[in-house]
Wavefront OBJ file of the C-alpha trace (Angstrom):
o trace
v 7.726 112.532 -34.829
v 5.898 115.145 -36.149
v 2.540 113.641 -38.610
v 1.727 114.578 -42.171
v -1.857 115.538 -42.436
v -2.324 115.444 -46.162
v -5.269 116.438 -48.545
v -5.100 114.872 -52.060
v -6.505 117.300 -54.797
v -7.014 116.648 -57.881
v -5.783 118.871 -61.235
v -5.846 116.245 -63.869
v -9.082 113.718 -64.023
v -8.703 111.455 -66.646
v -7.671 108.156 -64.476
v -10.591 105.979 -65.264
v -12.818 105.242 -68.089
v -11.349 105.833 -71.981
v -14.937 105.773 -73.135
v -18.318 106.979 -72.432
v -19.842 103.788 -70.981
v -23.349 104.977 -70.675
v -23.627 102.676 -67.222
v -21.322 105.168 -65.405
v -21.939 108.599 -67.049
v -23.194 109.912 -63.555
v -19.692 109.313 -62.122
v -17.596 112.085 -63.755
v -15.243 109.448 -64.347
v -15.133 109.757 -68.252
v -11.628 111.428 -69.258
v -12.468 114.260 -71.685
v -10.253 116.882 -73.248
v -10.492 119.413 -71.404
v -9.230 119.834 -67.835
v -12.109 119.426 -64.769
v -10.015 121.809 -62.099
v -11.719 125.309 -61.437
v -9.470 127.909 -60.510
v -11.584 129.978 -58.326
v -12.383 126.452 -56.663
v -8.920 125.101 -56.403
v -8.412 128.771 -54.993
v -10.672 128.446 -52.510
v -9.922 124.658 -51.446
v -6.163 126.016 -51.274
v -7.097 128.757 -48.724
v -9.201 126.528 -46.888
v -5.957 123.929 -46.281
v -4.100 126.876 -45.387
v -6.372 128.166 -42.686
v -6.829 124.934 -41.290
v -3.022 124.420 -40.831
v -2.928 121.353 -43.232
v 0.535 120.396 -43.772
v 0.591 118.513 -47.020
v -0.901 118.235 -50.111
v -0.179 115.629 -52.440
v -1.380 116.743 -56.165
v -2.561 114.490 -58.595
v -1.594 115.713 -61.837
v -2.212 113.504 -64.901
v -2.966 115.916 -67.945
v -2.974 119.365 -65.503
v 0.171 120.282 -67.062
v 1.741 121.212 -70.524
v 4.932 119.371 -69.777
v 7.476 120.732 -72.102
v 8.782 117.175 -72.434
v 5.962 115.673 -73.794
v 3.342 118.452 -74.909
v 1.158 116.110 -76.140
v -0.223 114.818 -73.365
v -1.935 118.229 -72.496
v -5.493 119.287 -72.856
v -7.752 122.217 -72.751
v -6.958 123.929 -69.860
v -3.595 122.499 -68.771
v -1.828 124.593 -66.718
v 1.775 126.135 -67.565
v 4.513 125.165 -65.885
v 4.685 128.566 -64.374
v 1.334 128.403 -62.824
v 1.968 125.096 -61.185
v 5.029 126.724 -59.615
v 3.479 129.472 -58.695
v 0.900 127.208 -56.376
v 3.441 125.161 -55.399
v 5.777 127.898 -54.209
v 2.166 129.308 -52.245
v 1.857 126.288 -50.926
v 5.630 125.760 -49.358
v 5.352 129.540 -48.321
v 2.733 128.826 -46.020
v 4.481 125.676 -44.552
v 2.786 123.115 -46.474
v 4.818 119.920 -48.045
v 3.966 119.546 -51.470
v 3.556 115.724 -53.106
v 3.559 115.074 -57.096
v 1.253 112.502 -58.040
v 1.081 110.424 -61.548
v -0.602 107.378 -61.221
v 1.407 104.911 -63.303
v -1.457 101.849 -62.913
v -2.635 100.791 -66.213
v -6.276 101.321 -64.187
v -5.134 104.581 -64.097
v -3.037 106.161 -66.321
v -5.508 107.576 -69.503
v -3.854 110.643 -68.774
v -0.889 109.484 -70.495
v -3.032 109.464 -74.251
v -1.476 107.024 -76.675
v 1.289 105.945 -74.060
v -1.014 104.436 -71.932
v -1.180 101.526 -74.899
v 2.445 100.993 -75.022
v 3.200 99.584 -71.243
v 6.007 98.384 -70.200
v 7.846 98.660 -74.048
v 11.204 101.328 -74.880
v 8.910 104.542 -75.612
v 6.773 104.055 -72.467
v 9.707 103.818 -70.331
v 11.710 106.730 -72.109
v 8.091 109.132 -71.453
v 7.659 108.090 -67.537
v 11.407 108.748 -66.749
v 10.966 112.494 -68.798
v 7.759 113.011 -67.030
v 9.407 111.871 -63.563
v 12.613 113.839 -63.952
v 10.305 117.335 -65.131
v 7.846 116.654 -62.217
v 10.466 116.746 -59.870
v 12.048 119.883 -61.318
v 8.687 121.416 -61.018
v 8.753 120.396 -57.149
v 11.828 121.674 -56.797
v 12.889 117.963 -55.378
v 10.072 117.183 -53.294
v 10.695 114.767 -50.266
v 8.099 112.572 -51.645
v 6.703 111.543 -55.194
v 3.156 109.212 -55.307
v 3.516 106.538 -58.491
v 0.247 105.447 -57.574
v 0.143 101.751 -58.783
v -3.223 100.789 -57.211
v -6.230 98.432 -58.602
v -4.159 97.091 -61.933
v -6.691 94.031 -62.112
v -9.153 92.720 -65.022
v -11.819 93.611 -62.421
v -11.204 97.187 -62.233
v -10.803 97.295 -65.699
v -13.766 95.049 -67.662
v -15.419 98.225 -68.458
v -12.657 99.571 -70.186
v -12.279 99.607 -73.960
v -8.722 98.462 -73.780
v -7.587 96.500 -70.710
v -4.061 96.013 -69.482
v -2.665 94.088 -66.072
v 0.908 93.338 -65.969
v 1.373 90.300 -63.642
v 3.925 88.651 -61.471
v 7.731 89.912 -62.582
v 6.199 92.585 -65.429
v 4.671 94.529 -62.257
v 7.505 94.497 -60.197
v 10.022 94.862 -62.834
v 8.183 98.312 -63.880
v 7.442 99.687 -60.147
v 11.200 98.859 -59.903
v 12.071 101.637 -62.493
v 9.824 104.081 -61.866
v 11.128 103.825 -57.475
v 14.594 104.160 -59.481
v 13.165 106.998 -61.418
v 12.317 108.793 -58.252
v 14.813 107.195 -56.109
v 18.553 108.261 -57.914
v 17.051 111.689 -57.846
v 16.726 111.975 -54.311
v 13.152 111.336 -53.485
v 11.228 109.208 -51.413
v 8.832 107.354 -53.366
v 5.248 106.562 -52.340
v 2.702 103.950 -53.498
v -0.696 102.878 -52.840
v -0.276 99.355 -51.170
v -3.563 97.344 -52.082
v -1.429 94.956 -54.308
v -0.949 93.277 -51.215
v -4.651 92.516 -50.354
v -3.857 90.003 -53.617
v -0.391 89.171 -53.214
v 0.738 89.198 -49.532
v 3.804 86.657 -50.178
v 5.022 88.044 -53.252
v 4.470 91.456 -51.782
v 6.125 91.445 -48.902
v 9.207 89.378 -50.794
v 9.561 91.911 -53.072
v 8.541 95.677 -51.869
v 11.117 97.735 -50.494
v 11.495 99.137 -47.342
v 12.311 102.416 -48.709
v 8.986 103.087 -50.540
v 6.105 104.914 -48.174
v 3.130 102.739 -48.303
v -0.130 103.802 -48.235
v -2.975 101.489 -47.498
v -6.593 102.604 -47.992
v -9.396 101.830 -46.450
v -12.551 103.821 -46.902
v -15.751 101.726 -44.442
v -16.392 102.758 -41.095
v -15.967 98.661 -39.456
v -12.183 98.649 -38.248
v -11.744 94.336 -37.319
v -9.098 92.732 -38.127
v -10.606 89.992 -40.458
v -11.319 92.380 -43.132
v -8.469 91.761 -45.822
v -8.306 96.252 -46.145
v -7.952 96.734 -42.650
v -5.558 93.604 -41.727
v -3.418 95.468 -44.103
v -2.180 97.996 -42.026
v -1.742 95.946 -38.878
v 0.686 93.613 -41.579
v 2.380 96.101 -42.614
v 3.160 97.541 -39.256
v 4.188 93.552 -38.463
v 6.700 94.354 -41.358
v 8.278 97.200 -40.350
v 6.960 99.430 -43.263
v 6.253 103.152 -43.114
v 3.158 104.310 -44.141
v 0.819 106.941 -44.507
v -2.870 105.261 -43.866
v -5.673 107.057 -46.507
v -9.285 107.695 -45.713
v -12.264 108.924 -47.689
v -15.293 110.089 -47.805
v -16.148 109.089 -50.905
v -17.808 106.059 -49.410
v -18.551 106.838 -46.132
v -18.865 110.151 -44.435
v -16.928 109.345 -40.971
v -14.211 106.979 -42.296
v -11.488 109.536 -41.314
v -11.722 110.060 -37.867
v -11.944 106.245 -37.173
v -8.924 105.246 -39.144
v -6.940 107.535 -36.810
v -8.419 106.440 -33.833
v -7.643 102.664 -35.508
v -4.107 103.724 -36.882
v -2.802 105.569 -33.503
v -3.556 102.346 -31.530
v -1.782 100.008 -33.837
v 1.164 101.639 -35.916
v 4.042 102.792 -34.200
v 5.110 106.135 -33.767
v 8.145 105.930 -35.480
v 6.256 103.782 -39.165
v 3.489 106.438 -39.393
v 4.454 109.265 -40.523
v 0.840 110.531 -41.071
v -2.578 110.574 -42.745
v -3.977 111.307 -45.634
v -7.630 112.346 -46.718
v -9.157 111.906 -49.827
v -11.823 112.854 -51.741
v -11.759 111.194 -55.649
v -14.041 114.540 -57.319
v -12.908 116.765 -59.702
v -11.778 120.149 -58.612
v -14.963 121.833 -59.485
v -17.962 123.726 -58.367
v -20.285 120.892 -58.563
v -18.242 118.688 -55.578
v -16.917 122.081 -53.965
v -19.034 121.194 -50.714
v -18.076 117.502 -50.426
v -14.295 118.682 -50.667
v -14.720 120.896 -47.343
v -16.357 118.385 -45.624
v -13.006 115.856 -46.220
v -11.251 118.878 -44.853
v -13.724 119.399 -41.942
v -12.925 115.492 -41.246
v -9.289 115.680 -41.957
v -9.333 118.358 -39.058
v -11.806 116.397 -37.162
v -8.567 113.017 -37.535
v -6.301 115.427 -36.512
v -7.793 116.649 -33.399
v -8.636 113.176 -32.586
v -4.733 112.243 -32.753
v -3.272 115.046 -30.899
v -6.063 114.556 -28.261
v -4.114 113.444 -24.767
l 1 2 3 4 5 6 7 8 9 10 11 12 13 14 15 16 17 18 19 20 21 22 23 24 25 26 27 28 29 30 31 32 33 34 35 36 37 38 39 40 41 42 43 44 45 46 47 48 49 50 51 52 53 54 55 56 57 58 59 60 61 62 63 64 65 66 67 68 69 70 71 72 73 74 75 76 77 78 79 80 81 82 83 84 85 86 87 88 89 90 91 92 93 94 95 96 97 98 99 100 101 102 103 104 105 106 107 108 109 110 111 112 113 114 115 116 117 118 119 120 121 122 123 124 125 126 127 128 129 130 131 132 133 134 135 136 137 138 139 140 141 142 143 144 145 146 147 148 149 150 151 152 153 154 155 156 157 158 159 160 161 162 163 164 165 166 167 168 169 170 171 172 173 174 175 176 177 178 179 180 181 182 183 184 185 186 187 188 189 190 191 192 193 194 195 196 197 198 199 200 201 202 203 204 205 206 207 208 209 210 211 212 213 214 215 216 217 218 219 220 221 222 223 224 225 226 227 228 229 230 231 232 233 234 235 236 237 238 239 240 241 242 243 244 245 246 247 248 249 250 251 252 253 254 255 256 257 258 259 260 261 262 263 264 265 266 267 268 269 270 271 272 273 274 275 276 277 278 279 280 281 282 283 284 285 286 287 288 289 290 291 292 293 294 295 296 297 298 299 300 301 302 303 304 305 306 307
């Protein structure tokens, strides 16, 4: 089976902190109202994937685009819906897939304004299904939509001004709609899969075998008794298909040893691929670090294909 090598880029930003927490205002994690991609830097990342034969991008949106269903949730700077297409119909020219991302985690999901206070109730349910069913029309039905769902915890979020976790039946119940969301109109969904590091029992109970998984581990020591890594040998156990992420937000040569660690221990036919990420805004000031995770996404690949 052919392998997805997949860069994550980012168009909307505003996925972590609702204030300006003094303690992290070196982080560029702030949301703000205006939108941190550069085009002539998203233009150039873009050519970059291209001429290094990356085939898939997943694209996390957030407030990137003035969705005509909910207009509101736009900023400075959001893109049109035409200028999204345009990209994405660039991007399937050259023989890239092309992933939507919103991150519905309440540790992640400031991009959603006012909404993001009214989880899990009748209006917060009515805006993800719009946004879901206009995302996809944007795609054009992509084979694969990324809900995100990672690091909902009072840990990720005690330096938040409002916190929210759903636990226990409340989390599954809403992952449950939005895989339905995606799922009745004809795409695979996709998740980040660190709930499990928490809940392995309830996890693997309750998590379909039709949504992609995607562990994440970002450290350079691959042994099995660290709870990150042990995750993707368990999930192979399982019989779940996944697409293992790297980093180099953490450490620079993460990449190339989770492929090397992934190729010995997932079956062919549960890993559909990789994907490489880089958590900085689209902009000038992280242009360099962004084609060094391609350089290292490259680096993976070669590493994979090598006989």
């Amino acid at each position: 089976m052919e392998k997805y090598w997949g860069y994550l880029i980012h168009l909307g930003y505003n996925m972590w902190l609702d204030w300006e927490n003094p303690e992290y205002s070196s982080y560029d994690i702030v949301s703000t109202d205006y939108l941190r991609c550069e085009k002539d830097v998203w233009n150039k990342i873009i050519d970059k994937i291209i001429e290094e034969k990356i085939n898939m991008v997943v694209i996390d949106i957030g407030e990137g685009i003035k969705f005509e269903t909910h207009p509101e949730l736009a900023v400075k700077g959001s893109w049109s819906k035409d200028e999204i297409k345009k990209e994405i119909e660039k991007l399937k020219n050259s023989g890239i897939e092309v992933v939507p991302k919103l991150n519905f985690s309440t540790t992640h999901d400031n991009w959603l304004g006012k909404y993001s206070r009214m989880v899990s109730t009748d209006i917060y349910y009515e805006v993800c299904r719009d946004l879901i069913e206009e995302v996809i029309e944007i795609f054009d039905k992509p084979k694969f939509f990324h809900l995100g769902m990672d690091e909902e915890t009072y840990e990720h979020q005690k330096h938040f001004l409002y916190a929210i976790v759903r636990h226990s039946d409340l989390w599954w119940h809403d992952l449950y709609f939005l895989v339905n969301e995606v799922e009745k109109r004809n795409v695979r969904a996709w998740i980040w899969s660190d709930y499990l590091w928490r809940h392995r029992n309830e996890f693997f109970n309750k998590m379909p075998k039709s949504v992609l998984q995607s562990n994440w581990y970002y450290g350079e020591e691959f042994r099995d008794d660290i709870i990150y890594v042990r995750a993707f040998l368990e999930l192979e156990e399982k019989g779940y298909d996944q697409i293992p992420t790297g980093s180099n937000w953490a450490k620079e040569n993460n990449f190339p040893l989770l492929v090397n660690f992934c190729k010995k221990n997932i079956s062919d036919s549960h890993l559909y691929g990789f994907l490489q990420t880089v958590w900085r805004p689209t902009t000038k000031k992280y242009y360099d670090r962004h084609l060094k995770a391609i350089e290292l996404l490259k680096k993976g690949r070669e590493i994979y294909e090598k006989v």
